[in-house]
N, C-alpha and C positions, 0 to 999 in steps of 0.2 A: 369572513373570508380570510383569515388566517393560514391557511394551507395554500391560496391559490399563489400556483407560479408563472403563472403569464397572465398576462394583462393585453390584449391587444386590439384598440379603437379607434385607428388611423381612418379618414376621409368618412366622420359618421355625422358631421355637422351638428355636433357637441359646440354648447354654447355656454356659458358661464366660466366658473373656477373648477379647479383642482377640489373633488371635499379632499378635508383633510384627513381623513379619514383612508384615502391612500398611502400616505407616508405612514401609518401603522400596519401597514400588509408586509410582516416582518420575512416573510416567504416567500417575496415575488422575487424574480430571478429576472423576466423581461418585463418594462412597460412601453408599449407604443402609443401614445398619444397625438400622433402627428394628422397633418391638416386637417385641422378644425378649426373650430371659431371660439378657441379656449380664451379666457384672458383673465387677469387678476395676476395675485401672489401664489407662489409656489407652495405646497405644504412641506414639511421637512423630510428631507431623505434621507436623513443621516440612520434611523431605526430599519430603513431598509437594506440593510449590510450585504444582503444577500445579491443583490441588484447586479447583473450583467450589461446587461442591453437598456439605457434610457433614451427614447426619443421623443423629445418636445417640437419636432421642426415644424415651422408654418403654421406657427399658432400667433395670439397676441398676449400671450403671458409678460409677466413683467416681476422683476425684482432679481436677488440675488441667489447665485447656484454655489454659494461657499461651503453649503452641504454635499455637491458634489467629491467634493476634496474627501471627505469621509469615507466614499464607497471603494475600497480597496479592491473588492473583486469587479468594478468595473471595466468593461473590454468592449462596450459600444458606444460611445456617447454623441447625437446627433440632435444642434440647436438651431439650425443653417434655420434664417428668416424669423429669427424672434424677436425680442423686445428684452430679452435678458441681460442680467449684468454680470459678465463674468470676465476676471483677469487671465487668461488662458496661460501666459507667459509665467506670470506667478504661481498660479495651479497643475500646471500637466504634469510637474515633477513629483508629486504626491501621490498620481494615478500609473501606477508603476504598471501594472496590466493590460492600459488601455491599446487596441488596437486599430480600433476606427473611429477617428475625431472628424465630425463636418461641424464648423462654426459658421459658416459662409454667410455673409447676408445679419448677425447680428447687430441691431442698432444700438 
């Protein structure tokens, strides 16, 4: 699945982790993964360069987003209700493109 550039499987009651096997979909452009019953470690996004739109929200994922820092052309990013770990204060500067940040609700 190297050519696919959207990804979108918001409210599928998807249970487990992320494969990692996402973070090598060096084409995707959107991923939506929001409310589901996801939870584990993130895989790396940093090879997804391409990446516009990431939404994790309303999942039980956990661990760190410092690979978000990476994705230069991101312009969506939404974690509102997770379990992530992320400095927003020390990161936003880095996401020069970003247009729509919800963190709302991260524990």
């Amino acid at each position: 699945m190297t050519s696919l550039t959207n990804l979108q499987l918001s409210a599928n009651q998807l249970e487990g982790g992320i494969p990692r096997s996402c973070g090598g979909m060096c084409s995707l452009r959107e991923l939506v993964l929001s409310s589901n019953n996801l939870s584990g470690p993130l895989p790396r996004f940093r090879e997804i360069s391409k990446l516009v739109s990431l939404d994790l929200s309303g999942n039980q994922l956990r661990g760190s987003l410092t690979d978000v820092t990476m994705l230069s052309s991101l312009r969506v990013l939404w974690i509102t209700a997770s379990r992530l770990d992320w400095n927003v204060s020390e990161s936003i500067g880095s996401l020069s493109l970003l247009e729509e940040l919800s963190v709302e609700g991260i524990l």
